[in-house]
C-alpha positions in Angstrom: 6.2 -40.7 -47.9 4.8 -38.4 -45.7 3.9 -38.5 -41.5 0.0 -38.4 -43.0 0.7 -41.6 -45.2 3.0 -43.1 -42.5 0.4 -42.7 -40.1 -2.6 -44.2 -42.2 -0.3 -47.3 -43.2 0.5 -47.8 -39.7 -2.4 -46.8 -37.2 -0.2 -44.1 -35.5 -0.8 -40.7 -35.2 0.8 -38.2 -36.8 2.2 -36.9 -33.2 2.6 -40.9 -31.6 5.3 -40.4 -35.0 7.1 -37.1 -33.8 7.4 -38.6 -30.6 9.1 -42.0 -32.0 11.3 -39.3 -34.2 12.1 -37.3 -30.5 13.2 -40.8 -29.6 15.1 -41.2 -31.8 13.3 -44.3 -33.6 12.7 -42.8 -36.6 14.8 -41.0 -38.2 12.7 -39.5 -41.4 14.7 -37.3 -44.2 14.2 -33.8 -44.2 13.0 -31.6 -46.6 14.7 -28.0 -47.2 11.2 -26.9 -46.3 11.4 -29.2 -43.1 9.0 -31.5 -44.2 9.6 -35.1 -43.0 9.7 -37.7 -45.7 9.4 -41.6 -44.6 10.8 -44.6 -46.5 9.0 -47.8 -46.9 11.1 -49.3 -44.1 9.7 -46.7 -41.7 6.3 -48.6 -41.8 8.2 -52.0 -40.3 9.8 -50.0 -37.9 6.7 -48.3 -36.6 4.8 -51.5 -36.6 7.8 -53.7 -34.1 8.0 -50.5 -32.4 3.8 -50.7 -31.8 4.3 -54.5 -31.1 7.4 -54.6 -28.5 5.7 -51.0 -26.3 2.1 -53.7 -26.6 4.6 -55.8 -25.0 4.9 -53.3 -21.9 8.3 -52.1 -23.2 9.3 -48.9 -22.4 10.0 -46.4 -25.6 13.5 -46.2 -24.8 13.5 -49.7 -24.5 11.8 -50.4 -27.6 13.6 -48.3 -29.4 17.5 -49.5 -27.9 16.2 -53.5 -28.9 15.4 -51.8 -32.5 18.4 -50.5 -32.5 20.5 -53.3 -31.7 18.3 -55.8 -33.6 17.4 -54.3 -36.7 18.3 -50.6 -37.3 22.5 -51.0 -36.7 22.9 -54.9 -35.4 26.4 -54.7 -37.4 27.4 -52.1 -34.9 26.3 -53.9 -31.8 28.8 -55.2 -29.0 28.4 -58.3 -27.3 27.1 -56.2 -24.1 24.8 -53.8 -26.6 23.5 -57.3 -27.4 23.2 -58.8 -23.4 22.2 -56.0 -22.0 18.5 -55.9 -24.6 18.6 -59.6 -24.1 18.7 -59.2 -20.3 15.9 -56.7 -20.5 14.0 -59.3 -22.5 14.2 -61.8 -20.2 13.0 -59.6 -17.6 10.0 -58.5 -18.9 9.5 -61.9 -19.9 9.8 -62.9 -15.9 7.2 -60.1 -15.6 5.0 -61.5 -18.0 4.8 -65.0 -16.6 4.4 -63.4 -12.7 1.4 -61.6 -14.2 0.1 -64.8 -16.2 0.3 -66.9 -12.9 -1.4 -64.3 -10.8 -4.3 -64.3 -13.4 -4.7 -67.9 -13.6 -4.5 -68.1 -9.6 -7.3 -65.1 -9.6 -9.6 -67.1 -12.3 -9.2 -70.5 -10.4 -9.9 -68.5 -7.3 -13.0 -67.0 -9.6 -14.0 -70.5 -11.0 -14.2 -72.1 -7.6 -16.4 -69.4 -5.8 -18.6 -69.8 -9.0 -18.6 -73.5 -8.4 -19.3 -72.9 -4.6 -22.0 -70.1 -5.4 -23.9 -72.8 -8.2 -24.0 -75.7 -6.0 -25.3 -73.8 -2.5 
């Protein structure tokens, strides 16, 4: 497959693609001509790789958790293995600060509403 069909089976661009490649995410073959060409498993990486950086991972992040947990988890150590867990539950810690903080701001919200309504 090539970067064009990748990227209209997958909602990336052609250059959001390079720059997974650059990561080293991808890893397309290459043609003598230096054409990429995609296999059919490149779409499911491109989409958990869309899916974890929605989930305010960093790239390299993204793409060490892919690594470890789908690419080459045969070749992951115990520490490969804590150390993406670790970063999971970080972001995860970051995720419920925010979550609080919005619900605190939309109470807040909801209460100067109420205040506002009944003056």
């Amino acid at each position: 497959m090539r970067i064009s069909d990748l990227s209209a089976a997958t909602g990336a661009t052609p250059r959001m693609l390079r720059h997974y490649e650059n990561a080293g995410v991808l890893t397309p073959q290459r043609h003598p001509n230096g054409y990429r060409s995609y296999s059919p498993e490149d779409v499911k990486t491109v989409h958990d790789i869309r899916c974890l950086l929605s989930s305010g991972l960093t790239l390299t992040e993204a793409a060490e958790l892919i690594h470890i947990a789908c690419t080459a988890p045969q070749h992951a150590t115990a520490d490969d293995r804590d150390a993406v867990l670790a970063q999971l539950d970080e972001r995860t810690r970051r995720l419920d600060a925010g979550i609080e903080r919005l619900l605190s701001e939309k109470a807040s919200l909801a209460k100067l509403r109420a205040d506002i309504a009944n003056s």
